[in-house]
PyMOL CGO cylinders between C-alpha atoms (Angstrom):
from pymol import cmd
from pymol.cgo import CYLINDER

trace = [
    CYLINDER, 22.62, 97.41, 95.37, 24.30, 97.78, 98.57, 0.3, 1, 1, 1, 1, 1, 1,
    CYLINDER, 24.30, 97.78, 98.57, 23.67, 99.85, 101.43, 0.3, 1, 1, 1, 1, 1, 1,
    CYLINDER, 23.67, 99.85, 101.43, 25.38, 102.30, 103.95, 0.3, 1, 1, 1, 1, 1, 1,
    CYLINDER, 25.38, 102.30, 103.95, 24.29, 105.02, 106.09, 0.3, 1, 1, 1, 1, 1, 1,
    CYLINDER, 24.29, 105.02, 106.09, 25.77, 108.32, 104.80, 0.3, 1, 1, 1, 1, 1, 1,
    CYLINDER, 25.77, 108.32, 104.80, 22.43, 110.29, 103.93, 0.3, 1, 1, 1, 1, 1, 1,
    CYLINDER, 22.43, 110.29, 103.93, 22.11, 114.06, 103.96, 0.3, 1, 1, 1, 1, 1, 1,
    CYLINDER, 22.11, 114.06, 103.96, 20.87, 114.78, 107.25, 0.3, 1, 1, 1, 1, 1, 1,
    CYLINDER, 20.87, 114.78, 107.25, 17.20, 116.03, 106.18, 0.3, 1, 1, 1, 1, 1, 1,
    CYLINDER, 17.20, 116.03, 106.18, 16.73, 115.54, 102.68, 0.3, 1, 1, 1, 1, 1, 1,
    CYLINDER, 16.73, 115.54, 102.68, 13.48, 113.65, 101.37, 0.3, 1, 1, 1, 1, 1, 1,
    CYLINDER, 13.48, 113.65, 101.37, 13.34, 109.80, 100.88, 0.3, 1, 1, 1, 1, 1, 1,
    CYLINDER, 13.34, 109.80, 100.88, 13.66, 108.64, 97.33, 0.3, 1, 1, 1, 1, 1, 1,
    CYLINDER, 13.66, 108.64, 97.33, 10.61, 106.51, 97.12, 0.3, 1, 1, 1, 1, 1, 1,
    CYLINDER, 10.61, 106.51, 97.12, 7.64, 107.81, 99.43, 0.3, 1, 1, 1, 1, 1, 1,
    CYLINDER, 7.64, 107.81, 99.43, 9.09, 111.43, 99.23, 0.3, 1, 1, 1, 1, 1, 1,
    CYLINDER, 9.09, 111.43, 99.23, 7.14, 112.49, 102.34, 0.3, 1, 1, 1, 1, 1, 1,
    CYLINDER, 7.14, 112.49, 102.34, 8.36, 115.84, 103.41, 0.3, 1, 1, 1, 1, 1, 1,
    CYLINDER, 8.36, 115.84, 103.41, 6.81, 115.34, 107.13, 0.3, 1, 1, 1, 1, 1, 1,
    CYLINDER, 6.81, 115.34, 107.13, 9.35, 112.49, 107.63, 0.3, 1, 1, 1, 1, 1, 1,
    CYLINDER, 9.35, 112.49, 107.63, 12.82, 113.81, 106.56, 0.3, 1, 1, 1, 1, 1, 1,
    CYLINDER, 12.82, 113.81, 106.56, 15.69, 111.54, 106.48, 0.3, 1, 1, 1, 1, 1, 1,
    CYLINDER, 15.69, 111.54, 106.48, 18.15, 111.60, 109.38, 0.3, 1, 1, 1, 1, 1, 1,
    CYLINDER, 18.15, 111.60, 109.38, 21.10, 109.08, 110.38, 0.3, 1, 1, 1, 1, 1, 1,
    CYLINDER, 21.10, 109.08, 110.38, 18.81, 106.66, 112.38, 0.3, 1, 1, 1, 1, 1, 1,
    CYLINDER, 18.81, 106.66, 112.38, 16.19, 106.12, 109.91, 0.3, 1, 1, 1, 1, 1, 1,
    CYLINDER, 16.19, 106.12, 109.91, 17.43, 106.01, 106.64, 0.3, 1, 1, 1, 1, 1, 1,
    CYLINDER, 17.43, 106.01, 106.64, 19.51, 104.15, 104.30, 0.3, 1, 1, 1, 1, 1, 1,
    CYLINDER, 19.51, 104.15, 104.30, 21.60, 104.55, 101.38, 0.3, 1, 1, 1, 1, 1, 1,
    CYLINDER, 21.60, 104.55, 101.38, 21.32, 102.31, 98.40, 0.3, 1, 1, 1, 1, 1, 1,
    CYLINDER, 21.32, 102.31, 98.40, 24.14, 102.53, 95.89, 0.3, 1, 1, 1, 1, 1, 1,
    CYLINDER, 24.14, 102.53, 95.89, 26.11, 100.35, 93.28, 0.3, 1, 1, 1, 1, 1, 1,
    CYLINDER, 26.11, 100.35, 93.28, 29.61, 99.85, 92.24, 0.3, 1, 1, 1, 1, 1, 1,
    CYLINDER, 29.61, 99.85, 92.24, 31.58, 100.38, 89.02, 0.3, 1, 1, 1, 1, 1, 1,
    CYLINDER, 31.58, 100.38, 89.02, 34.29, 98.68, 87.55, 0.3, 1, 1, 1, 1, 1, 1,
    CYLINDER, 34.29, 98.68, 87.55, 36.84, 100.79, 89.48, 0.3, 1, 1, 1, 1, 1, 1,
    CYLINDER, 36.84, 100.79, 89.48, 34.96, 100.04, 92.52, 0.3, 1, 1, 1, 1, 1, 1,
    CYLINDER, 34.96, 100.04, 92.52, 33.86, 103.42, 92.71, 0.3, 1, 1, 1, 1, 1, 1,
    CYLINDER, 33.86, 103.42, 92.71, 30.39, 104.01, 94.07, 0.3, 1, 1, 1, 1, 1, 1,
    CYLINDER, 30.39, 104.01, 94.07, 26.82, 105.40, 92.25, 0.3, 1, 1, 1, 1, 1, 1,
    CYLINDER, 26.82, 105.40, 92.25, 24.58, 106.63, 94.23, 0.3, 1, 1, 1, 1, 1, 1,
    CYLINDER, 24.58, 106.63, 94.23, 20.83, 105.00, 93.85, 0.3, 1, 1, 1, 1, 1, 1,
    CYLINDER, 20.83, 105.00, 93.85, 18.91, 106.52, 95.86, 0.3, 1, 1, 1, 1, 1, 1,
    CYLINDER, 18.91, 106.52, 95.86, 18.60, 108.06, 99.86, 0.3, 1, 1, 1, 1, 1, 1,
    CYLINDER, 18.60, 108.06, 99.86, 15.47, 106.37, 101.18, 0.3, 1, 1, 1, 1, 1, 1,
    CYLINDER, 15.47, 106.37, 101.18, 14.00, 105.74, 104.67, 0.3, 1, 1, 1, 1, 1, 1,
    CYLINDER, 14.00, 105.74, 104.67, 14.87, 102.49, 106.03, 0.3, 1, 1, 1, 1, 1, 1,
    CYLINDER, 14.87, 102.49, 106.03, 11.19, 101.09, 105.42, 0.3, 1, 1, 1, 1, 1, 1,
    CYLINDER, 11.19, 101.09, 105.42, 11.14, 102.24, 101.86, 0.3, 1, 1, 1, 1, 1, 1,
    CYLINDER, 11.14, 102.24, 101.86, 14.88, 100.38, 101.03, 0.3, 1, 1, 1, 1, 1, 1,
    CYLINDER, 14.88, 100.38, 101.03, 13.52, 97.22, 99.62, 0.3, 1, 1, 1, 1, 1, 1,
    CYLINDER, 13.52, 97.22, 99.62, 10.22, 98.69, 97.80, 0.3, 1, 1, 1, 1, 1, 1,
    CYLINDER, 10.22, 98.69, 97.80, 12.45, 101.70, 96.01, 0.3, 1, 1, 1, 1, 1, 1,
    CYLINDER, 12.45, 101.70, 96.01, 14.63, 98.32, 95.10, 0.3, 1, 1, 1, 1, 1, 1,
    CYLINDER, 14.63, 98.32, 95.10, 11.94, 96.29, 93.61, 0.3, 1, 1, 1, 1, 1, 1,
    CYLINDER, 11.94, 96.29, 93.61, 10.16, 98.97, 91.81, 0.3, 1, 1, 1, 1, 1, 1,
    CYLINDER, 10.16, 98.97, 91.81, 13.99, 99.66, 90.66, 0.3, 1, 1, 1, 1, 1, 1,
    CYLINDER, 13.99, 99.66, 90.66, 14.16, 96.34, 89.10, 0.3, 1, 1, 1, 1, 1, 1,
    CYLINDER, 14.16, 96.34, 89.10, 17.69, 95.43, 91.89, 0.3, 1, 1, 1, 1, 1, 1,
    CYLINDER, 17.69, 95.43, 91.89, 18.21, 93.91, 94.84, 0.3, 1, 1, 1, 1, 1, 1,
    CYLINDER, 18.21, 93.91, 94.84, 19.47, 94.68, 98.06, 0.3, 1, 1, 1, 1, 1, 1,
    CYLINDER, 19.47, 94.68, 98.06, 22.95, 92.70, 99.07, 0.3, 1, 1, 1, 1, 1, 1,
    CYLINDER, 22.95, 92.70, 99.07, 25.11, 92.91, 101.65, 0.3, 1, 1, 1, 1, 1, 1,
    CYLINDER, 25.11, 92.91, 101.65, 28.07, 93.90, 100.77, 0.3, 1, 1, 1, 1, 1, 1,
    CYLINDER, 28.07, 93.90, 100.77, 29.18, 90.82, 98.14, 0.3, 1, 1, 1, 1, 1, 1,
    CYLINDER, 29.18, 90.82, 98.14, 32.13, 91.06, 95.73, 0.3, 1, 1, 1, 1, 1, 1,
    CYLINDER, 32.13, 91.06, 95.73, 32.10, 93.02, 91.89, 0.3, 1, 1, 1, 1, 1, 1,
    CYLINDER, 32.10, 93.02, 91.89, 30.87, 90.10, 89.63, 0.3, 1, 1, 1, 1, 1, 1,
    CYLINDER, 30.87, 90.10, 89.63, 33.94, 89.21, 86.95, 0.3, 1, 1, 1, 1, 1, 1,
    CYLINDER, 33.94, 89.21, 86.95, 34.36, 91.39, 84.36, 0.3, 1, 1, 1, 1, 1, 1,
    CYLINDER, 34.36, 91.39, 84.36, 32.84, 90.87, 80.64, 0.3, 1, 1, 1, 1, 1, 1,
    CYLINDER, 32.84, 90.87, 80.64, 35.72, 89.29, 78.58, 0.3, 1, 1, 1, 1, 1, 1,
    CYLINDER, 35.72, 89.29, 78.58, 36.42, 91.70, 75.35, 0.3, 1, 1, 1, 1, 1, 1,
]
cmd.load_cgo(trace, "trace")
């Protein structure tokens, strides 16, 4: 999973889903994969805090930014 900063201004983090601390630009993070096309999926919007638990109790990892793996020969 990868990570960027484009979360809803407000909405509720993705793993501790505590609606007293809202998401904003400066403290949140979101996690997201890439396709084949190199098109992104959305993961999840989490607090930055909460990025690497919501990965490991996702079964993925967080990476920075590393290159689609080859694809599957047919």
């Amino acid at each position: 999973m990868s990570i960027e900063k484009r979360v809803p201004e407000g909405s509720i983090c993705d793993h501790c889903k505590d609606p007293q601390s809202p998401l904003t630009e400066s403290n949140s993070q979101h996690l997201f994969q890439r396709n084949w096309k190199g098109e992104e999926i959305t993961r999840a919007n989490v607090h930055k805090g909460c990025a690497q638990s919501w990965a490991e109790a996702n079964e993925g990892i967080i990476v920075d930014d590393e290159p689609l793996p080859p694809r599957p020969r047919v």
